[in-house]
TIMI-2910 file (N, C-alpha, C, CB; in pm, 1 decimal, decimal comma, always signed):
<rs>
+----------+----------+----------+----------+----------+----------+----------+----------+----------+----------+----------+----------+------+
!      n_x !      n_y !      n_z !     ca_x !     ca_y !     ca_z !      c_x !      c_y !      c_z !     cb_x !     cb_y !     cb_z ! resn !
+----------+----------+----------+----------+----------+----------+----------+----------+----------+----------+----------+----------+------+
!   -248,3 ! +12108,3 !  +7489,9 !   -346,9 ! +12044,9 !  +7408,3 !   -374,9 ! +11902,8 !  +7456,5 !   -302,5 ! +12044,6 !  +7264,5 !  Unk !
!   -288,6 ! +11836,6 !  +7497,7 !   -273,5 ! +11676,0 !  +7495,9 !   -340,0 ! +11681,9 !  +7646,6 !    -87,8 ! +11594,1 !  +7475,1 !  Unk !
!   -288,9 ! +11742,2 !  +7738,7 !   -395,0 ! +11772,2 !  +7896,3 !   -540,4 ! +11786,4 !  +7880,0 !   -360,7 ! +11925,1 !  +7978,1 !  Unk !
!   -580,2 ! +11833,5 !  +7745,9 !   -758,7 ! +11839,5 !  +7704,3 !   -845,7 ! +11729,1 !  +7674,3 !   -785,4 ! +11912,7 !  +7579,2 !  Unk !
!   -717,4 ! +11615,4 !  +7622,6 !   -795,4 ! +11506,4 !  +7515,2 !   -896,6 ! +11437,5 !  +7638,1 !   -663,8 ! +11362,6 !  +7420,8 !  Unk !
!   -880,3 ! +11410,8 !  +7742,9 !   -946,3 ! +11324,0 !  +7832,9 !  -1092,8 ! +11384,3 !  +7824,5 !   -877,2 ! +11322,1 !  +7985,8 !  Unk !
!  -1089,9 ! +11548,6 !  +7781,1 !  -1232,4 ! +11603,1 !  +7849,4 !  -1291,7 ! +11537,8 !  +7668,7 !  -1249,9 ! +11842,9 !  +7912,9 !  Unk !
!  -1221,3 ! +11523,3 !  +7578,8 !  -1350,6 ! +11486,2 !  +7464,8 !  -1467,4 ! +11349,0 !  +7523,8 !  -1257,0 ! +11417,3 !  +7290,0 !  Unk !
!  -1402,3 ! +11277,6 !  +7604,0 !  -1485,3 ! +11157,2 !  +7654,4 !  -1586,0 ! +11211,0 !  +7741,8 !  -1401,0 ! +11047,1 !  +7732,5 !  Unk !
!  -1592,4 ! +11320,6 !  +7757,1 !  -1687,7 ! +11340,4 !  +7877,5 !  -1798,5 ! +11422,6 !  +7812,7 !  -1616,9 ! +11420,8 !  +8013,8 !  Unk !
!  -1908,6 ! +11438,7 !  +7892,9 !  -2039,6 ! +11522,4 !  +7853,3 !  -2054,5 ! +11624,1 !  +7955,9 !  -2179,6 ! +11433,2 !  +7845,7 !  Unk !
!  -2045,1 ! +11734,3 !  +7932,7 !  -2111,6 ! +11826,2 !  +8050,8 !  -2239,1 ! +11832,9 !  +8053,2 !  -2077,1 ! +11961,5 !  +8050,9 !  Unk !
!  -2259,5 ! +11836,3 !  +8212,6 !  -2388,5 ! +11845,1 !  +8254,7 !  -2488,2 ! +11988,2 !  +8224,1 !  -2371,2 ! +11820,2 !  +8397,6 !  Unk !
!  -2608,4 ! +11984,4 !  +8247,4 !  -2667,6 ! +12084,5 !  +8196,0 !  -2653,9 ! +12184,7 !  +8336,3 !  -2820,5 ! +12042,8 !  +8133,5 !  Unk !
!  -2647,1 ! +12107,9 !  +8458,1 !  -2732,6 ! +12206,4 !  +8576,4 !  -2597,2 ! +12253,7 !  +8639,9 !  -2858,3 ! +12111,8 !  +8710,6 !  Unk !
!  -2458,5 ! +12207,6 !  +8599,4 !  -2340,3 ! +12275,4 !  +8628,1 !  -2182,4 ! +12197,4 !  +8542,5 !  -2337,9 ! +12270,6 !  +8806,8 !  Unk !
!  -2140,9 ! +12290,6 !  +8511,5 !  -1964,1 ! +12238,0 !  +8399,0 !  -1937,8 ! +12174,8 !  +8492,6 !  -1807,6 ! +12356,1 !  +8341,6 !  Unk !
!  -1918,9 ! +12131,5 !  +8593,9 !  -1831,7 ! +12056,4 !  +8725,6 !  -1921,0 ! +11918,8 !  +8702,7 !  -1849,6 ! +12145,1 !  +8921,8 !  Unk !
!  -2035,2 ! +11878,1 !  +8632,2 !  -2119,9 ! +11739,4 !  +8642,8 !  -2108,1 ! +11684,1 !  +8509,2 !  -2285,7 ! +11755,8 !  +8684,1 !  Unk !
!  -1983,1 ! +11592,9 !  +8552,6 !  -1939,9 ! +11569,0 !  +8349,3 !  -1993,4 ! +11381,9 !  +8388,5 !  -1659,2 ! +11603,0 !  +8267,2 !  Unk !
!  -2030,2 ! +11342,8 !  +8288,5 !  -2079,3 ! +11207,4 !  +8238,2 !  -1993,6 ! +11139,4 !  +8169,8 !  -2187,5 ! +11211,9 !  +8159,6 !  Unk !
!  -1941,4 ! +11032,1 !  +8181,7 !  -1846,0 ! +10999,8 !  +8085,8 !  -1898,9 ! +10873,6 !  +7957,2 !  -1716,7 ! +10948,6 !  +8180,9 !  Unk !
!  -1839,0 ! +10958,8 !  +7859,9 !  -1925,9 ! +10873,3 !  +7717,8 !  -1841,9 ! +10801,5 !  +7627,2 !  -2006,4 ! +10979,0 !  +7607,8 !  Unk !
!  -1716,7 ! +10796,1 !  +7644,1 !  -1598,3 ! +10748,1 !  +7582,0 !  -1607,5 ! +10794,4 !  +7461,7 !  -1576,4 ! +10609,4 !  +7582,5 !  Unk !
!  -1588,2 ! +10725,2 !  +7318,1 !  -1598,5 ! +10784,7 !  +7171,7 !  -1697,5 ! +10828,6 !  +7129,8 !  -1573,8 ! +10712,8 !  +7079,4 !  Unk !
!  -1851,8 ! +10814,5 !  +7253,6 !  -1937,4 ! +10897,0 !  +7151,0 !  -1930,5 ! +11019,5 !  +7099,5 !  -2038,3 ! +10907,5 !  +7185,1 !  Unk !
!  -1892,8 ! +11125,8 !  +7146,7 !  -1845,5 ! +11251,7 !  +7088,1 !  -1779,4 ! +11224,3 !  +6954,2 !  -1746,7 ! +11323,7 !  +7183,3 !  Unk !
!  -1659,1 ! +11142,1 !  +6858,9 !  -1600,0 ! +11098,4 !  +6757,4 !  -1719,0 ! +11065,5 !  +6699,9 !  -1497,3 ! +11001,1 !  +6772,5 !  Unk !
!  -1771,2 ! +10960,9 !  +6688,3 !  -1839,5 ! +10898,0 !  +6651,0 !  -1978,5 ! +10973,8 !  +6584,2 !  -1844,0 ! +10817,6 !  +6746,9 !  Unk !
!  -2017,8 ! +11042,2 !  +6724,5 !  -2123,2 ! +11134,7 !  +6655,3 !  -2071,6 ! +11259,2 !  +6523,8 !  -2190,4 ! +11221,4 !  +6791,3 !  Unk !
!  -1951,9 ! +11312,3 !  +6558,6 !  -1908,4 ! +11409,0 !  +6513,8 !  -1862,4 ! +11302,9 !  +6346,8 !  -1786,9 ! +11490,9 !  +6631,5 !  Unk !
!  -1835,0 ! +11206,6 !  +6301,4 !  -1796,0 ! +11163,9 !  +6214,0 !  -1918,8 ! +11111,2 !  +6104,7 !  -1707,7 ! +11080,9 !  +6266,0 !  Unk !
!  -1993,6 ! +11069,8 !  +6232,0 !  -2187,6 ! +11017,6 !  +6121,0 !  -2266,5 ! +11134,3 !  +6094,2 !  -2338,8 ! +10904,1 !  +6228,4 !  Unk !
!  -2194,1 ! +11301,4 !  +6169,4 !  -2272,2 ! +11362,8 !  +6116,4 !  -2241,0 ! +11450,4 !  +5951,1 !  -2301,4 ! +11435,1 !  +6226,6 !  Unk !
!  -2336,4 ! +11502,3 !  +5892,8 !  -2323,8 ! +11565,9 !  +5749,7 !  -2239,0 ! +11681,2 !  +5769,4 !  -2465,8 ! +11611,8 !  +5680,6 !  Unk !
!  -2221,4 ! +11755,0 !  +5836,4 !  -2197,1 ! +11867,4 !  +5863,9 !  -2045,5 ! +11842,6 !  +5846,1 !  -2257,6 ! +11917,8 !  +5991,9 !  Unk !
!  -1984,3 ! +11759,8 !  +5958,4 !  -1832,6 ! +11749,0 !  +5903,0 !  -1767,9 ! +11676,3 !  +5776,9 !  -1765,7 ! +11691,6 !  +6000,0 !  Unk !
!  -1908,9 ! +11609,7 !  +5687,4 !  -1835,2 ! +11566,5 !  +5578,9 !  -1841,4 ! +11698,9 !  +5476,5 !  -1899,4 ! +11422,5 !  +5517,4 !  Unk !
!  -1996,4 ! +11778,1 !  +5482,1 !  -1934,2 ! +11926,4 !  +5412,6 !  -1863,1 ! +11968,5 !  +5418,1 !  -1959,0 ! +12018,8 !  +5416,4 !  Unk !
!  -1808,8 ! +11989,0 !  +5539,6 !  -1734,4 ! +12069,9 !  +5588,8 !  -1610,0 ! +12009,6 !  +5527,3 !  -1747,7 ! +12086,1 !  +5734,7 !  Unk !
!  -1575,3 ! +11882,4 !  +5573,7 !  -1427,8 ! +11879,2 !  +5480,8 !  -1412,1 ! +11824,5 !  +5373,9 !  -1324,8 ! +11823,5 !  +5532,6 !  Unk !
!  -1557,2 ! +11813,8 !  +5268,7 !  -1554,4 ! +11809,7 !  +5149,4 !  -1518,1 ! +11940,7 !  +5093,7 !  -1664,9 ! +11761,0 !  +5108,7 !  Unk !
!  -1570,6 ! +12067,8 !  +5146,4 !  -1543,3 ! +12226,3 !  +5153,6 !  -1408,9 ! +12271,2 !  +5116,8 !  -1564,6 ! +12280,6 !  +5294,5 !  Unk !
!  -1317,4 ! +12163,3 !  +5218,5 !  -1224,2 ! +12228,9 !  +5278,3 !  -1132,2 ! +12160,6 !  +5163,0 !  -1200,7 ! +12208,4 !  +5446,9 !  Unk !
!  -1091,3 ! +12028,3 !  +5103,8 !  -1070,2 ! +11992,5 !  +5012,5 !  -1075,0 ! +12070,1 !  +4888,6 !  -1122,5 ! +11912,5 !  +5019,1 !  Unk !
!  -1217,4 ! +12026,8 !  +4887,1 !  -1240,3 ! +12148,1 !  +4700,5 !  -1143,7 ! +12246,6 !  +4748,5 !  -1446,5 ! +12262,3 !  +4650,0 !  Unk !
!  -1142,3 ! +12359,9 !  +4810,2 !  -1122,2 ! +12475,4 !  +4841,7 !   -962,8 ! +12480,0 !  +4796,8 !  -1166,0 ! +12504,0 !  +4990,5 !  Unk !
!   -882,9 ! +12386,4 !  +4928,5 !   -764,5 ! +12343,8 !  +4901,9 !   -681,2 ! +12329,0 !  +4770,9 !   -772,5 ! +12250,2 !  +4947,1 !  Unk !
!   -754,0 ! +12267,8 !  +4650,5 !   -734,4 ! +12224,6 !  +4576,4 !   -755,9 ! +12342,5 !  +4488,5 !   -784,7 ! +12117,0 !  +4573,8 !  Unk !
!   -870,0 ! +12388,6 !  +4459,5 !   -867,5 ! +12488,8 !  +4346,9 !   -777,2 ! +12601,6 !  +4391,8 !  -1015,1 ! +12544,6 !  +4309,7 !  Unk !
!   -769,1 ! +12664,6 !  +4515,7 !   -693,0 ! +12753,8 !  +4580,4 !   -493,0 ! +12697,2 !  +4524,2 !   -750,0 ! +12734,7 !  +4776,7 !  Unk !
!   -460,8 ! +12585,5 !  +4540,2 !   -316,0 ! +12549,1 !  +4506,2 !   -339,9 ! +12555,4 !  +4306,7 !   -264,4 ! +12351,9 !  +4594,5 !  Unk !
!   -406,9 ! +12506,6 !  +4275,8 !   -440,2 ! +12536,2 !  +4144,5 !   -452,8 ! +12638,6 !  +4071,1 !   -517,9 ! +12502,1 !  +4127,4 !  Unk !
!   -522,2 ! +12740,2 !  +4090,5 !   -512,4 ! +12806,8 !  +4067,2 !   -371,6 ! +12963,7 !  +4092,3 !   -613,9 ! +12780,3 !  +4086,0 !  Unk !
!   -354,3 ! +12948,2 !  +4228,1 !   -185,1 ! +13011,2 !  +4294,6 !   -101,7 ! +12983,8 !  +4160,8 !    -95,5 ! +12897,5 !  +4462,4 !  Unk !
!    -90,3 ! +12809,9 !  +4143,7 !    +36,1 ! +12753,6 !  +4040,2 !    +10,9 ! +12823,3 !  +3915,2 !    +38,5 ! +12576,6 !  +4006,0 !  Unk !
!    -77,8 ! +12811,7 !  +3871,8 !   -110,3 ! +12820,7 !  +3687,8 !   -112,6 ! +12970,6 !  +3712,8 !   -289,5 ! +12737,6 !  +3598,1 !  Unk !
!   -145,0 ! +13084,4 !  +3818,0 !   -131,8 ! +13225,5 !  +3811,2 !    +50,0 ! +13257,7 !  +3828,8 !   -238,2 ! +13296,8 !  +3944,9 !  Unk !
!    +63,6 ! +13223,3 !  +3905,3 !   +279,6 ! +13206,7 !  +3912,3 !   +324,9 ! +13155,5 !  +3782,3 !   +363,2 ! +13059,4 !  +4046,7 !  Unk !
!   +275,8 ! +13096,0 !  +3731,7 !   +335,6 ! +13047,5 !  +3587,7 !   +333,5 ! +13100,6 !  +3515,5 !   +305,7 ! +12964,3 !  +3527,0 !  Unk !
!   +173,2 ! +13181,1 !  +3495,8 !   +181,9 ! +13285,6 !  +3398,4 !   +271,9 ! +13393,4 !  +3429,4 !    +58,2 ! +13339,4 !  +3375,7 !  Unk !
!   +247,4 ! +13488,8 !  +3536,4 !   +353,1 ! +13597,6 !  +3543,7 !   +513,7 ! +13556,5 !  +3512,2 !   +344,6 ! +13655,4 !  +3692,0 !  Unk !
!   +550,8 ! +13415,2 !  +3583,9 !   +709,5 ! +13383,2 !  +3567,8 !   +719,9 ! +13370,8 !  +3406,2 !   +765,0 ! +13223,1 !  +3655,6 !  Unk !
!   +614,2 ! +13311,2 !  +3318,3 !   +612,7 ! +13299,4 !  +3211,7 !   +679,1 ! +13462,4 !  +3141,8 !   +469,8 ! +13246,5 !  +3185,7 !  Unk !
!   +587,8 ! +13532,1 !  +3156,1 !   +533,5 ! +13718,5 !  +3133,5 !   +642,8 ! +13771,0 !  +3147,8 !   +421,1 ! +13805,9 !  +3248,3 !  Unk !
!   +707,1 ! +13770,7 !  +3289,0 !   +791,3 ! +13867,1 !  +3331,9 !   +944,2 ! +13780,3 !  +3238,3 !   +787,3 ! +13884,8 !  +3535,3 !  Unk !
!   +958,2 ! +13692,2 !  +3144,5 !  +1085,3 ! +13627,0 !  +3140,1 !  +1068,0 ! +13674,7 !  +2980,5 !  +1105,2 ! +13445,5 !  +3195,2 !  Unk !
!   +957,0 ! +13724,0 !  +2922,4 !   +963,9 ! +13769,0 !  +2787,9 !   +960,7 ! +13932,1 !  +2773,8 !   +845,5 ! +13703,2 !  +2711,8 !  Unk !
!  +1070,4 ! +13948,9 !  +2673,3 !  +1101,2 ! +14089,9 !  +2652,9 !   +984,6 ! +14169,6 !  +2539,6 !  +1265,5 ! +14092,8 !  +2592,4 !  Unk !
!   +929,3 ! +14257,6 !  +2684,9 !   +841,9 ! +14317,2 !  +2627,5 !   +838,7 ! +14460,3 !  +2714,5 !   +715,8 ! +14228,3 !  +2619,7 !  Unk !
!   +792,3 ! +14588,1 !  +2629,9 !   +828,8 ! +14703,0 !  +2664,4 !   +741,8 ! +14721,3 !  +2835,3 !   +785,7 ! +14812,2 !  +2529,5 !  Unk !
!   +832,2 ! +14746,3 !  +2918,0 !   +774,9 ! +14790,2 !  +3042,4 !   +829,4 ! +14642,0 !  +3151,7 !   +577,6 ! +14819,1 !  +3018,3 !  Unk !
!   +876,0 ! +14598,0 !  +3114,2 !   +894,8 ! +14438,8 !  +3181,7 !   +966,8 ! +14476,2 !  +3308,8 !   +999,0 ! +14313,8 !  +3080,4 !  Unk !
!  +1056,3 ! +14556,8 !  +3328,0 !  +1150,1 ! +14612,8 !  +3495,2 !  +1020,8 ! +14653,8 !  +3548,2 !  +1296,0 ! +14777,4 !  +3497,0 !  Unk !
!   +901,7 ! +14747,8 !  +3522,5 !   +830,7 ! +14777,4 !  +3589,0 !   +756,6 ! +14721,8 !  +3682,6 !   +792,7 ! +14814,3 !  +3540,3 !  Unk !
!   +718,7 ! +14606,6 !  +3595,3 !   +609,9 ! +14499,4 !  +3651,2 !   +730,0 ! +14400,2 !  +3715,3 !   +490,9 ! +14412,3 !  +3510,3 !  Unk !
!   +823,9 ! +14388,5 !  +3682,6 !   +918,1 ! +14295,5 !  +3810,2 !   +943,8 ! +14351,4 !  +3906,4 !  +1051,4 ! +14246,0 !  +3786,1 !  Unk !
!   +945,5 ! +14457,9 !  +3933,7 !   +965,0 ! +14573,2 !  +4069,6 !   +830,0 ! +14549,5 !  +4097,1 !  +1011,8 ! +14761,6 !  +4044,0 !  Unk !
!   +738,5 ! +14541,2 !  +4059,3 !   +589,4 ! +14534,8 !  +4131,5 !   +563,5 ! +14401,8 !  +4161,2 !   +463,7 ! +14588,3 !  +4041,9 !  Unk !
!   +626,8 ! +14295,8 !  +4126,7 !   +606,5 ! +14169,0 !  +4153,6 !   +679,1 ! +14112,2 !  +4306,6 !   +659,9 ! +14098,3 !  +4025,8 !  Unk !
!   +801,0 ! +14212,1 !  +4282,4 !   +956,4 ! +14211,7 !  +4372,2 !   +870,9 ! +14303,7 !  +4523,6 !  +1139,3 ! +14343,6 !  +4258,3 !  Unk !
!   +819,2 ! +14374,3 !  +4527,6 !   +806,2 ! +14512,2 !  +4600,9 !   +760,5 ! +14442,1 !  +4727,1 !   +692,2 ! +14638,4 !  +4532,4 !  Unk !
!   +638,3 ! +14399,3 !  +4721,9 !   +575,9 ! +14316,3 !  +4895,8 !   +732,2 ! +14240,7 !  +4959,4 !   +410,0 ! +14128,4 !  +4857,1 !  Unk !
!   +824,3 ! +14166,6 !  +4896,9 !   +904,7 ! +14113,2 !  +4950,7 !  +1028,4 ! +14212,9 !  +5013,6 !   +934,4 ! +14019,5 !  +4862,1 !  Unk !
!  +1050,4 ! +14342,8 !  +4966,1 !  +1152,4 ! +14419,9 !  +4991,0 !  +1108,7 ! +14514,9 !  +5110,0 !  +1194,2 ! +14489,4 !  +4864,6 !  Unk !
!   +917,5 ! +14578,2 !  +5079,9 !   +851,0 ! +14631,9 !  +5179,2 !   +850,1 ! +14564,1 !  +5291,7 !   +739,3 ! +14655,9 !  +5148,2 !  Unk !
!   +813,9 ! +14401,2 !  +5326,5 !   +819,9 ! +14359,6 !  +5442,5 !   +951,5 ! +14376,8 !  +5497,4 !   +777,2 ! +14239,6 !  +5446,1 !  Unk !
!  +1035,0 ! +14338,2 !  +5482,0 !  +1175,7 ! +14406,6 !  +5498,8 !  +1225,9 ! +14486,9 !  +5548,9 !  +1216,4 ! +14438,1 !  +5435,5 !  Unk !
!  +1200,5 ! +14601,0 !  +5482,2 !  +1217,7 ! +14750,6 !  +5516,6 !  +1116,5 ! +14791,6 !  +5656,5 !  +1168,6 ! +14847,9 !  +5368,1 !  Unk !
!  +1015,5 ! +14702,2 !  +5656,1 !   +905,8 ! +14746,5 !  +5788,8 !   +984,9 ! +14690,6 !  +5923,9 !   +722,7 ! +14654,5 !  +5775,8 !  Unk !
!  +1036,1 ! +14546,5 !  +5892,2 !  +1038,9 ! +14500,9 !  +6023,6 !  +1209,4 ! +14601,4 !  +6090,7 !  +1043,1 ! +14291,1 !  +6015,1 !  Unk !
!  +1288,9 ! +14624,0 !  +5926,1 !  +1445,5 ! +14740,1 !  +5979,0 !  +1374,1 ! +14837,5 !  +6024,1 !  +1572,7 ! +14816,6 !  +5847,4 !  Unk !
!  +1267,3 ! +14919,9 !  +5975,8 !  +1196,3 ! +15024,4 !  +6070,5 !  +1196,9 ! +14988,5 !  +6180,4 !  +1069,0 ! +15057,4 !  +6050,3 !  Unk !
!  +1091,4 ! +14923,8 !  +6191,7 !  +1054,3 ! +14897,7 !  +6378,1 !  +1157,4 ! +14809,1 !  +6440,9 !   +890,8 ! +14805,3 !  +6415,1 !  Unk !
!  +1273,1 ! +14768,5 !  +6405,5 !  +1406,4 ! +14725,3 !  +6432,1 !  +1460,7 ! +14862,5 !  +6496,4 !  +1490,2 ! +14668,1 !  +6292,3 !  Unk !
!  +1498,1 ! +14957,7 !  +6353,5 !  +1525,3 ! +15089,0 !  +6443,5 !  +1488,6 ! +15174,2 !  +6556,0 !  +1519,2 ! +15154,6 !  +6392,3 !  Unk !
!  +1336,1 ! +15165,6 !  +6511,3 !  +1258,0 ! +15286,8 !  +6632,0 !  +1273,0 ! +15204,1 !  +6760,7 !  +1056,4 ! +15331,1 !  +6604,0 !  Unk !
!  +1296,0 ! +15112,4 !  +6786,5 !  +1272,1 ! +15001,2 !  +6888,0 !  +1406,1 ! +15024,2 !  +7017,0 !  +1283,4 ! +14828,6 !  +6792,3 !  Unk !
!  +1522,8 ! +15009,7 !  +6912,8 !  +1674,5 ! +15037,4 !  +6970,1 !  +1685,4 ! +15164,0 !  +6965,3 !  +1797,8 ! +14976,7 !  +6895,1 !  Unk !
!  +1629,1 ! +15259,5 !  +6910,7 !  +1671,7 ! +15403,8 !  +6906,8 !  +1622,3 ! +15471,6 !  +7035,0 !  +1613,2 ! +15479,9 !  +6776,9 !  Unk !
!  +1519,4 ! +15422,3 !  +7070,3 !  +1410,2 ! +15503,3 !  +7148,2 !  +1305,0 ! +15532,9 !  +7131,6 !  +1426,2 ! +15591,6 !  +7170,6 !  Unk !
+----------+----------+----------+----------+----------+----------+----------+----------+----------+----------+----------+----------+------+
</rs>
């Protein structure tokens, strides 16, 4: 990655990639005055945010749910439990078939 940073200063040419111009920060500069990347990581923010927000207050409810005794409650904790035991069991599969033959 760090071997690339030199090419952000440069401009490629139109009439061949081998005819680079060198522009120092205009590339930053342009890329920072334009709208597009403040949508973009105004986007990415909101997004961020309601996405962790919403995750928390949905985990709360179920941890809430699953901790009150109510008829069927093992069921829905085995279904809560299950993705974590399935990944598991996939990677001892292909653990096995792998060493077995």
């Amino acid at each position: 990655m760090w071997d690339r940073a030199p090419l952000t200063a440069l401009r490629a040419g139109t009439a061949s990639l081998l005819e680079k111009t060198f522009i120092g920060l205009q590339n930053y500069t342009d890329a920072f005055n334009s709208n597009y990347l403040q949508m973009t990581m105004k986007f990415t923010v909101i997004f961020a945010v309601i996405v962790l927000v919403l995750t928390n207050v949905l985990g709360l409810f179920l941890a809430v749910l699953l901790d009150k005794k109510i008829r069927g409650v093992n069921f829905f904790r085995g279904m809560y439990f299950f993705p974590a035991v399935m990944s598991t069991l996939t990677i001892a599969y292909i653990f096995i078939q792998s060493t077995t033959g």
